[in-house]
Steps between C-alpha positions, in 0.01 A plus 500: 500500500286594147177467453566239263696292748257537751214362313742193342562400905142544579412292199740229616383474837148403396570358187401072518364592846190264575375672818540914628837649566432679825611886511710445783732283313482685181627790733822319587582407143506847420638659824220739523195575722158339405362842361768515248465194340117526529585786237740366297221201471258752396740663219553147381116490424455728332778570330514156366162388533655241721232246624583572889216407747495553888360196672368673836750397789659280279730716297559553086501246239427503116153426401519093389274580181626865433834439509488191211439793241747778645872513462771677670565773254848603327836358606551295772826611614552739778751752448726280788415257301624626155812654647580168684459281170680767260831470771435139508564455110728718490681328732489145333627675157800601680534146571378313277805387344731431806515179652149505675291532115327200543379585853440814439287441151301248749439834725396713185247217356308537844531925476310450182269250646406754720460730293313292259237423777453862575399632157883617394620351185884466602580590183415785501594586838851397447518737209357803580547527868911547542766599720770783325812473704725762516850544643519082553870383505557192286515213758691163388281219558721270649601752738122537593467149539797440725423816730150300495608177599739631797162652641280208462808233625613714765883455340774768493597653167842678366439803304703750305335803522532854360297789702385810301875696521662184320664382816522116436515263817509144575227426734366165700126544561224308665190606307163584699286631227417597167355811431362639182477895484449753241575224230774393626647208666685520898592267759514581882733294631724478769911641409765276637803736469306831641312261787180661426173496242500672174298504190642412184425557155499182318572660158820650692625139567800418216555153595298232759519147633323317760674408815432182681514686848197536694351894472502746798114484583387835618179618670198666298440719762893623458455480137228755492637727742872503318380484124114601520498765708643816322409625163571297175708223408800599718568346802557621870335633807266804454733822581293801349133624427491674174212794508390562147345783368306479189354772330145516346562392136615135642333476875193319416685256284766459783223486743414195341784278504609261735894611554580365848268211740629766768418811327296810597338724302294837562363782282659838579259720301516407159869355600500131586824412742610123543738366745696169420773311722799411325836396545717562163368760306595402153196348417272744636730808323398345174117463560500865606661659186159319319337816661744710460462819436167465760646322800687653776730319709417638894634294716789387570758746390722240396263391257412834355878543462550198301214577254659838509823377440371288159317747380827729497664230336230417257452913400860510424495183262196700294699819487 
């Protein structure tokens, strides 16, 4: 957590309190010992000149008469905060103009309510806080909106769909979720003809139409383990751990990213190595030619052979 943040939640906690917020309970709100937040209260004093006083076995409060002259400095967003809202507007511009606008302009007037009562002008929020998408497919509204309704009614759907080789298929689906990733729109849902679960992208579907049969319901716990599980957007049961090498110009920034929930990471001298289950490699090919030429594929060999293998086939393109 930043300093920042950490002084906005302390500030909250004792913010309109009448009587002492005892340490103990200050502890639990931030999921630290007693000693810590003793220090972060300290760094909030005098950094900020924050009016903080410690009523002997009582706990922490703001002083009643200090407190009427002092103000919680700069803006009152955590960085949570400020990526949560950004996503949040995004989203509604996406939808503005589908069949949910007025609901959704409701939803936007009380964003900017929000932010109005925390010191943001929405405004300017809106317009100089944005989201650049890149590699988004164009997704057909009403496509979106029927993929949407089979999830929410529980209600079959037909689907033409085209996968990423061109193969077009007719398809009968019973939708379980929708899932937005890396800009783009997909539905896990459960495949009539191939008697299994599979994820879909929605900007892949040619045609759609709501059934009026009643959809396969399937388990979350299933759901996670056949869909969640392995690495990216493609489904299936984990099969592989990649072990990643990355060498010293991009470690730290690798270091720093969240690829996998299940990943491991470890520095090997200046080398940082990550491990990440997966199940179809495509996905997880592309994200390592980012690094390329400072990642090394370790483990397994098949996967080193299929980077291989492209990067034959790429050279010879550039020749």
């Amino acid at each position: 957590m930043e300093k920042f943040d950490r002084f906005y939640q302390l500030h909250q906690l004792l913010e309109d309190r009448r009587y002492p917020v005892a340490i103990s309970t200050l502890a639990d709100a931030f999921g630290k010992s007693e000693k810590t937040v003793r220090r972060y209260i300290t760094q909030f004093a005098e950094y900020y000149r924050a009016p903080i006083v410690n009523i002997p076995r009582r706990g922490y409060m703001y002083d009643p008469e200090a407190v009427e002259s002092w103000h919680f400095p700069g803006l009152w967003l955590t960085s949570d905060e400020t990526q949560s809202l950004t996503l949040l507007l995004d989203i509604l511009q996406r939808f503005g103009n589908g069949l949910l606008s007025k609901e959704l302009g409701s939803a936007k007037s009380l964003i900017f309510k929000a932010l109005e009562a925390r010191g943001v002008s929405p405004e300017l929020f809106e317009n100089r806080v944005r989201i650049i998408s890149v590699g988004n497919r164009q997704t057909k509204p009403r496509h979106l909106n029927i993929v949407t309704e089979g999830v929410i009614s529980r209600k079959q759907i037909e689907a033409q769909y085209v996968d990423y080789q061109g193969m077009r298929s007719n398809r009968i689906l019973s939708p379980q979720r929708l899932v937005h990733y890396r800009n783009n729109w997909y539905m896990d849902a459960w495949c009539h003809q191939k008697d299994g679960l599979r994820t879909f992208s929605i900007a892949r579907i040619e045609t759609i139409e709501l059934l009026t049969m009643e959809a396969i319901s399937v388990d979350d716990d299933e759901l996670d383990q056949e869909l969640s599980s392995s690495y990216g957007i493609f489904s299936g049961i984990i099969l592989q751990v990649a072990l990643l090498r990355f060498l010293p110009k991009v470690a730290m920034e690798v270091a720093s990213q969240d690829w996998h929930s299940s990943q491991e990471g470890e520095w090997d001298g200046k080398d940082y190595l990550l491990k990440i289950p997966y199940s179809d490699a495509r996905e997880l090919i592309g994200d390592v030619f980012r690094y390329m030429p400072d990642v090394v594929v370790e483990e397994p060999v098949e996967l080193r052979d299929l980077v291989a293998g492209n990067l034959e086939k790429s050279l010879a393109l550039h020749k």
